[in-house]
C-alpha positions as CSV (number, residue, x, y, z in Angstrom):
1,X,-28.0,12.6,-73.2
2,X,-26.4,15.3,-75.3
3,X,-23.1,13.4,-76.3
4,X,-22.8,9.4,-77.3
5,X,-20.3,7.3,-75.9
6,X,-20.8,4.8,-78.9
7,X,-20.3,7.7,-81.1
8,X,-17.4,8.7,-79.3
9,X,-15.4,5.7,-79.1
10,X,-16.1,5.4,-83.4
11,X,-14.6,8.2,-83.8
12,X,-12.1,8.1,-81.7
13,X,-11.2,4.5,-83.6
14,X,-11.3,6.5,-87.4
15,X,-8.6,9.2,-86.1
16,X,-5.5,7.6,-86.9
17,X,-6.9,6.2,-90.6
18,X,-7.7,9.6,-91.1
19,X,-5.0,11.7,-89.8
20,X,-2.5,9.3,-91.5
21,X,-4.5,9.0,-94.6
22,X,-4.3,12.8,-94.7
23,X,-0.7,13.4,-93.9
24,X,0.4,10.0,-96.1
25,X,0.9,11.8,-99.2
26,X,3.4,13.9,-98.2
27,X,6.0,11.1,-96.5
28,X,3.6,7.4,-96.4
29,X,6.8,5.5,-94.9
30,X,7.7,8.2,-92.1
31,X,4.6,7.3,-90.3
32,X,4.9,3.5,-90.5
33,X,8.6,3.9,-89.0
34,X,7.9,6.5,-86.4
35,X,4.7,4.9,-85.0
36,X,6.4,1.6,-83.8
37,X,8.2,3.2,-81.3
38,X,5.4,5.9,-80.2
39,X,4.0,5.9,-77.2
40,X,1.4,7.1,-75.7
41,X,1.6,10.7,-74.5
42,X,-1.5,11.7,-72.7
43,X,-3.4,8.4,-71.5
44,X,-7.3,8.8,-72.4
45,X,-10.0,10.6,-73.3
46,X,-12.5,10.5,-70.9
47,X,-15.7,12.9,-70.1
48,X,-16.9,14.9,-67.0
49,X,-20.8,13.0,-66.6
50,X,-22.6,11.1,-64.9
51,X,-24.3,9.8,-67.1
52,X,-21.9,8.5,-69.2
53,X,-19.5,5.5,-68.9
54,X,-16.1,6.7,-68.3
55,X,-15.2,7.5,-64.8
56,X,-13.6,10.9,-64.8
57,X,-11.7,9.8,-61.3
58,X,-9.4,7.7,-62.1
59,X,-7.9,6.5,-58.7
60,X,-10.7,7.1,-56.0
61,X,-8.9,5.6,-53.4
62,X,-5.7,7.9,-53.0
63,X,-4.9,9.8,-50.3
64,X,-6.4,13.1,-49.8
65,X,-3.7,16.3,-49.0
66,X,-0.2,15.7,-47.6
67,X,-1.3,12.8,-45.4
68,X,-4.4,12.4,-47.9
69,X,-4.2,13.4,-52.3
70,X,-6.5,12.6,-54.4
71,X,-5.7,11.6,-58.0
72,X,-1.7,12.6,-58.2
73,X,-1.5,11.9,-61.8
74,X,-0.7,15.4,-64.0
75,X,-2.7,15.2,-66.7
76,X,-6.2,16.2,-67.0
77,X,-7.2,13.2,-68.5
78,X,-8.0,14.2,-71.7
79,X,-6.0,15.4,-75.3
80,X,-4.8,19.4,-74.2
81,X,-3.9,19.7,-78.0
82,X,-4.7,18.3,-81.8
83,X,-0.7,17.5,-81.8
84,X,-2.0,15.1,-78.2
85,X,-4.6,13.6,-79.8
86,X,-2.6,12.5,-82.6
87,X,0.2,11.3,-80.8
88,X,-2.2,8.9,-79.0
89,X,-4.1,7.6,-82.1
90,X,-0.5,7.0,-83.9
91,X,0.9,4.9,-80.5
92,X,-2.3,3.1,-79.8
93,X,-2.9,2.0,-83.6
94,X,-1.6,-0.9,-85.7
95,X,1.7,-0.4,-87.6
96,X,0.7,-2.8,-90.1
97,X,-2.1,-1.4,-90.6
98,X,-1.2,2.2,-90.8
99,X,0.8,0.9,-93.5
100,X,-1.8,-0.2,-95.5
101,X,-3.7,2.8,-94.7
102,X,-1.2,5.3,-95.9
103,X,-0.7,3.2,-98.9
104,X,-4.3,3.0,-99.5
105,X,-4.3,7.0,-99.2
106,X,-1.7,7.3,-101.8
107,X,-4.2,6.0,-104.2
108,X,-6.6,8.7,-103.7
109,X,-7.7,11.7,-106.2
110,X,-7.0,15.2,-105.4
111,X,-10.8,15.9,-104.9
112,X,-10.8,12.4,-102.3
113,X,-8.0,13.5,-100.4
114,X,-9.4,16.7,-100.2
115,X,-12.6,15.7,-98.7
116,X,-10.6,13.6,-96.5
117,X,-9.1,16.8,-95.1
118,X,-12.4,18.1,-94.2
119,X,-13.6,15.0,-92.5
120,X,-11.0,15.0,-90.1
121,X,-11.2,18.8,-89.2
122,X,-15.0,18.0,-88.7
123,X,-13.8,15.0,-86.4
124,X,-11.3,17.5,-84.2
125,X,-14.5,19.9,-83.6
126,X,-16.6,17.0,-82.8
127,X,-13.8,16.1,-80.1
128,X,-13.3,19.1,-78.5
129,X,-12.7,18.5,-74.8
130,X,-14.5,20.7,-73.0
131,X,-13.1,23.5,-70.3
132,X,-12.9,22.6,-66.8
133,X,-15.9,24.5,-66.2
134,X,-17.7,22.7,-68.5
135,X,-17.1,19.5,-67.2
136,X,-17.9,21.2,-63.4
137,X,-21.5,22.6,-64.9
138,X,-21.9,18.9,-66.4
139,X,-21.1,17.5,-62.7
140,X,-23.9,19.7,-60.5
141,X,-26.6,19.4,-63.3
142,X,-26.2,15.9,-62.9
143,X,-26.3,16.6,-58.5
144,X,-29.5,18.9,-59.4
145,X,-31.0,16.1,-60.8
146,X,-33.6,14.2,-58.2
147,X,-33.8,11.4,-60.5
148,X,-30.3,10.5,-60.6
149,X,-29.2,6.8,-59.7
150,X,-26.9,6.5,-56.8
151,X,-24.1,5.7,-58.3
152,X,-24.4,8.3,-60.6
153,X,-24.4,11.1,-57.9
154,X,-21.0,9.3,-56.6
155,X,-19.7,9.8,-59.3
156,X,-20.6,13.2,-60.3
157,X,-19.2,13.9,-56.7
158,X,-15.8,12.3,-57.5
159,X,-15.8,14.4,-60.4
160,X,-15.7,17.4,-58.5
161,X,-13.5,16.0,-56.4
162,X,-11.1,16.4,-58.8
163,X,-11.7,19.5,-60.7
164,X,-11.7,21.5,-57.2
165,X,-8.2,20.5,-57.1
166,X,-6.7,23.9,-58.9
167,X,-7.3,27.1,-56.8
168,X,-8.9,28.9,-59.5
169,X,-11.1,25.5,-60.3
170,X,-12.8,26.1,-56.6
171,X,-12.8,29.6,-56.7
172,X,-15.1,29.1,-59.6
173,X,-17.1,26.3,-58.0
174,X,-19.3,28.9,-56.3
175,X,-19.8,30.9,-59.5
176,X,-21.6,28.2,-60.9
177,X,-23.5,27.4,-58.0
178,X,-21.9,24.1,-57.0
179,X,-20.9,25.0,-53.5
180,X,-24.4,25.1,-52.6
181,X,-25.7,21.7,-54.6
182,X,-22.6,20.0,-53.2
183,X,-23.3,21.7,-49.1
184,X,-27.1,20.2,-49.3
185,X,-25.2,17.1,-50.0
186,X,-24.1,17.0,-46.6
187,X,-27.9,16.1,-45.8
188,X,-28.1,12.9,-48.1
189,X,-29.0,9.9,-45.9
190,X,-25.7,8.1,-47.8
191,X,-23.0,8.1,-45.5
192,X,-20.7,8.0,-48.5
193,X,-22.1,10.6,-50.3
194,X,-22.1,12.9,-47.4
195,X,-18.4,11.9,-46.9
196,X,-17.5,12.9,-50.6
197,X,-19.5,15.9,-50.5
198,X,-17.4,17.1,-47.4
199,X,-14.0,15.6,-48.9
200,X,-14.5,18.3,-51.5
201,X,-15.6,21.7,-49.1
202,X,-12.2,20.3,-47.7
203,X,-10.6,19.8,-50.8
204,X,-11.4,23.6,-52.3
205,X,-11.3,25.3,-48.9
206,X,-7.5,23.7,-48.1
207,X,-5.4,26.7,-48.2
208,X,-8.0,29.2,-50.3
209,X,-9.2,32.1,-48.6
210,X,-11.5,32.6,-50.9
211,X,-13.2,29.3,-51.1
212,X,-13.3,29.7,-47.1
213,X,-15.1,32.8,-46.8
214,X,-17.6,31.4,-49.6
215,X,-18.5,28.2,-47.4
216,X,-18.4,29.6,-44.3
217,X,-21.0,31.9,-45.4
218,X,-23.0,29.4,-46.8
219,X,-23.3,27.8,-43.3
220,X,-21.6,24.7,-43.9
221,X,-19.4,24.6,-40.9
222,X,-22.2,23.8,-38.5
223,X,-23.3,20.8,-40.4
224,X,-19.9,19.3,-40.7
225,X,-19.3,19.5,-37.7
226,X,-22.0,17.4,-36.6
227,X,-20.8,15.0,-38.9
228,X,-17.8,15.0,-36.9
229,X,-19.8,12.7,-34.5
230,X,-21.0,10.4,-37.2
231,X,-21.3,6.6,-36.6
232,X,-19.6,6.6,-40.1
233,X,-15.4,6.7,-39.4
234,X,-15.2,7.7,-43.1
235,X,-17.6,10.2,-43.0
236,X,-16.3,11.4,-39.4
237,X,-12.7,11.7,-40.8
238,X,-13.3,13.1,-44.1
239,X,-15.9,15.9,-42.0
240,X,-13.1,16.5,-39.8
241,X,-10.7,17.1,-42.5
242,X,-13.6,19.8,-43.8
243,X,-13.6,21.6,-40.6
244,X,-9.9,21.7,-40.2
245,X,-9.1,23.2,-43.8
246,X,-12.2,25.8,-43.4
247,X,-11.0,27.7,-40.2
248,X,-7.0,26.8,-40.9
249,X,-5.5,30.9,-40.5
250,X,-9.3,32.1,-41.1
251,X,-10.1,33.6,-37.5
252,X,-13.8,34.0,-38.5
253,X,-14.0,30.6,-39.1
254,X,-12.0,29.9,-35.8
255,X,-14.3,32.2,-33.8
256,X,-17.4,30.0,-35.5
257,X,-15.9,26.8,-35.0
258,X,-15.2,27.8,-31.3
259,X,-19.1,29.3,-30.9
260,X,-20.4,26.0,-31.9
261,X,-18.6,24.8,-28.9
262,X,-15.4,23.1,-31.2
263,X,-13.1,23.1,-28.2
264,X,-15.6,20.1,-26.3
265,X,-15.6,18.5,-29.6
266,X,-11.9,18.3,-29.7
267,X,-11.2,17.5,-26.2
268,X,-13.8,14.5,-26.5
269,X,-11.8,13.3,-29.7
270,X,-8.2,13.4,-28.0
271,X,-9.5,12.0,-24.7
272,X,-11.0,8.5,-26.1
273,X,-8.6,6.3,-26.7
274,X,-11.7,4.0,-28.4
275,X,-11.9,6.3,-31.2
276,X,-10.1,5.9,-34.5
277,X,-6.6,6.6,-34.6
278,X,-7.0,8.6,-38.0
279,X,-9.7,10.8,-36.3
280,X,-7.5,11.5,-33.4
281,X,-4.4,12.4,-35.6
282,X,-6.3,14.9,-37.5
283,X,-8.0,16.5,-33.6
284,X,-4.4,16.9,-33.0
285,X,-3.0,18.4,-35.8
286,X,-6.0,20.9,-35.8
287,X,-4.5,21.5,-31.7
288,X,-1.4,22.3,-33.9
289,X,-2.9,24.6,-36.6
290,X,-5.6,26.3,-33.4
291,X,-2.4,27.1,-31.2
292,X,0.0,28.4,-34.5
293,X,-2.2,30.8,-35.4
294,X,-2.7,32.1,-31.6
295,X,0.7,32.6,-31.7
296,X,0.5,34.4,-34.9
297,X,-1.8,36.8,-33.2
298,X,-0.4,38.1,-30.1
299,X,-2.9,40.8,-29.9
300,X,-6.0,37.9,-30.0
301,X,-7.1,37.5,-26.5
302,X,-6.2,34.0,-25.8
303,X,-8.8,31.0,-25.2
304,X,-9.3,29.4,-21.7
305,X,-9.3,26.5,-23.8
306,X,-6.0,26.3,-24.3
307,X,-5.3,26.8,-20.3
308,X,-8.0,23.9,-19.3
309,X,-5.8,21.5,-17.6
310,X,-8.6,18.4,-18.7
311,X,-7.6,19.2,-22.3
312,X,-3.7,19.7,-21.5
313,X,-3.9,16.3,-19.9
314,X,-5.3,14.5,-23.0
315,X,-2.6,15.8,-25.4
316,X,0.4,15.2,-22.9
317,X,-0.9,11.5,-22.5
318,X,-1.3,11.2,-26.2
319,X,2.8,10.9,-26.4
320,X,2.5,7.6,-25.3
321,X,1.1,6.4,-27.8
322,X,2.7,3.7,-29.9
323,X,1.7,5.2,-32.9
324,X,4.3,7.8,-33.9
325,X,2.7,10.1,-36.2
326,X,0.2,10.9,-33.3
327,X,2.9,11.4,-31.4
328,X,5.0,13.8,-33.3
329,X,1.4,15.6,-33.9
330,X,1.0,16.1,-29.7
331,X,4.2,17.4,-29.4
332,X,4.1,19.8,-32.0
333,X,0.8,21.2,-30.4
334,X,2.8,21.1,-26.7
335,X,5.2,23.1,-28.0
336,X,2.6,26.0,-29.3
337,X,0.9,25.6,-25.9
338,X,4.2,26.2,-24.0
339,X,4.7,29.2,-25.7
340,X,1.4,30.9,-25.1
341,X,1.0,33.1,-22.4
342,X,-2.0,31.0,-20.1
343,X,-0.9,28.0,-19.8
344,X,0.6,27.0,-16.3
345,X,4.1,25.6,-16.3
346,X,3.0,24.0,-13.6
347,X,0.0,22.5,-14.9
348,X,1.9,20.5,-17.2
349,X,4.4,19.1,-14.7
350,X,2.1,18.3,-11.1
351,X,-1.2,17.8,-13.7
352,X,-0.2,16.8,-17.0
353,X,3.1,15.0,-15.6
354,X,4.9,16.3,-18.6
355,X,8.4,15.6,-17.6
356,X,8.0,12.3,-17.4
357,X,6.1,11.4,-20.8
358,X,9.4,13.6,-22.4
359,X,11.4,11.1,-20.5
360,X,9.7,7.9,-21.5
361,X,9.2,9.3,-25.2
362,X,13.1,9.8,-25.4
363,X,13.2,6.2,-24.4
364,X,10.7,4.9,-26.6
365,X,12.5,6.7,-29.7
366,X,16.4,5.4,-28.6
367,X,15.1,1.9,-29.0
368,X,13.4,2.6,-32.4
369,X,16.7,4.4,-33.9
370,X,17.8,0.6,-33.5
371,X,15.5,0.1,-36.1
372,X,17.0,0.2,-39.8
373,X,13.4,1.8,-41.2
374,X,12.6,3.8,-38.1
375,X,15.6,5.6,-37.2
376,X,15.6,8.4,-39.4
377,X,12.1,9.4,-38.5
378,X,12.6,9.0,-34.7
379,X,15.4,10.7,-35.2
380,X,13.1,13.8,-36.5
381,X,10.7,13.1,-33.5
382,X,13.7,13.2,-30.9
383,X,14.8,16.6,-31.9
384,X,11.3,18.0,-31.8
385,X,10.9,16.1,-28.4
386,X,14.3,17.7,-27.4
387,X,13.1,20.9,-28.6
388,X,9.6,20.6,-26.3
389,X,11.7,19.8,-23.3
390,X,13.9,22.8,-23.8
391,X,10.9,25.3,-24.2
392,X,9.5,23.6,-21.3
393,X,12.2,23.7,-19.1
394,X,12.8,27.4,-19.2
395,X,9.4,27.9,-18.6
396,X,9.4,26.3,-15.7
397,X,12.9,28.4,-15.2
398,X,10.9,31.2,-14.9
399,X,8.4,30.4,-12.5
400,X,11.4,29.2,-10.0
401,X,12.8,32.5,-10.6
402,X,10.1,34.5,-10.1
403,X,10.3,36.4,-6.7
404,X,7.6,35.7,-3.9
């Protein structure tokens, strides 16, 4: 295995005798008065394998990016610093019994004491924490290994999960040729670890041009996109969430996403009301990111998607929906419509019967600013829904005024 747990855990148990025992001499009381009220400063040490038994992800349920983050927690997880390591031993150690160490210590000879000195700068080499890219070489050895449990691959996948989280950490997963070990995870007949595996293209391609370019290259957008259709809601979501973070303001990926005939893909999602609400919000806010970045690019020829009046429909009935994060979602992406070029004014009033759903939306969010938790937040909706009536209205201003 390379490292021991057991091994580990001993000497992780001997630091504060020895550290103490070494730094009693000079002041054996300070330490016994000081270390009642210490606390712990960095949590615990923990190691980067599967194949050991400390789970590097400590909270593998939290949310993913702003609707969705993984693992909030600051630290790293493990001691940054000797001064960190010593702080932990001294808060998670015995007063009494530091006492009676750094009493003990007293006792020793000049040569003893010495020789304790060298054991413990033995002990701080032997506890090293290793780099982040350590830990992420340790992770896809343990995905490149055939024989590996399960569970094991899980958690070597959660593990990258949350070393990909620092730009530079992702950048540097291709480098050590995890991109592609973690892509041909996408293949594994475990829905679960297909979902992980995409959670973390998502993960290192959210707002990384970089990482982007390397997956897209690597083909990966094809695959996830399939998984988009998965029987699995998780892996469906988490795909989703892939896709959506790959091509956000990357027009290559766009034009891919689009070639592999995205747009259908989208329109099914939006139009079935069957399909999970959390699969739904994230086909909108994609709507939203597709239609910003058009309008980011004036010079981009613009898709007959976005003038199809079967996929204008879907989003215009999605306002009345009771759930209001979908809602503020649609309107956002209305708005970006209403400001493109192809779209018909009049497609959204005789069609999409736009008016009214801004009409029975205001009235939906003037009975929930009755509501003590609610109002603020429809109060946010309202002005956007104000905002998309405005845009909308002159529009259709302009198609009165235009001579025949």
């Amino acid at each position: 295995m390379g490292r021991s747990v057991a091994s580990m855990g001993l000497w992780l148990l001997l630091v504060p005798s020895l550290f103490l025992g070494w730094a009693a001499v000079a002041s054996a009381d300070r330490f016994h008065d000081t270390s009642s009220n210490k606390t712990s400063s960095s949590g615990a040490l923990f190691w980067s394998t599967a194949k050991e038994e400390v789970d590097l992800l400590r909270n593998p349920q939290a949310q993913e990016d702003s609707t969705e983050a993984v693992a909030n927690d600051d630290s790293d997880g493990g001691f940054s610093s000797l001064e960190g390591m010593l702080q932990w031993a001294i808060g998670h150690s015995d007063p009494a019994k530091l006492k009676e160490t750094s009493q003990a210590v007293q006792r020793l000879s000049h040569s003893e004491l010495k020789q304790r000195q060298i054991e413990l700068k033995e002990l701080m080499e032997k506890l090293k924490m290793p780099s982040d890219a350590q830990l992420m070489q340790i992770a896809i050895a343990d995905l490149n290994n055939s024989s590996l449990s399960l569970e094991d691959r899980q958690r070597a996948l959660r593990e990258l999960l949350v070393l990909v989280e620092p730009i530079d950490n992702a950048n540097d997963l291709n480098k050590l040729g995890g991109l592609a070990v973690v892509i041909e995870e996408l293949n594994h007949p475990e829905p679960d670890i297909r979902m992980v595996a995409a959670w973390i293209l998502g993960k290192a391609s959210q707002n990384n041009p970089v990482a982007q370019r390397q997956v897209l290259e690597l083909g990966a957008l094809s695959k996830l996109m399939k998984m988009v259709k998965s029987s699995s809601i998780e892996e469906a979501i988490k795909a989703l969430y892939a896709v959506s973070a790959l091509i956000r303001s990357n027009l290559t990926g766009q034009e891919l996403f689009y070639a592999e005939a995205g747009d259908i893909m989208l329109q099914d999602i939006l139009s079935n009301s069957s399909i999970d609400i959390r699969l739904r919000r994230k086909a909108v806010f994609l709507v939203g990111d597709l239609t910003e970045c058009q309008l980011e690019n004036v010079d981009k020829a613009e898709l007959p998607f976005f003038s199809n009046r079967f996929f204008l429909k879907s989003l215009v009935d999605l306002m009345a929906s009771d759930d209001l994060d979908l809602q503020e979602k649609a309107l956002v992406a209305i708005k970006n419509l209403l400001q493109l070029r192809t779209p018909e004014p009049l497609v959204f009033k005789d069609f999409c019967g736009l008016d009214g759903a801004l009409e029975r939306t205001r009235q939906q969010l003037q009975n929930l600013m009755a509501d003590e938790y609610l109002k603020d937040y429809a109060v946010d909706v309202e002005s956007l829904r104000s905002e998309v009536e405005l845009i909308f209205h002159r529009k259709m201003g302009k198609v009165i005024r235009v001579p025949t």
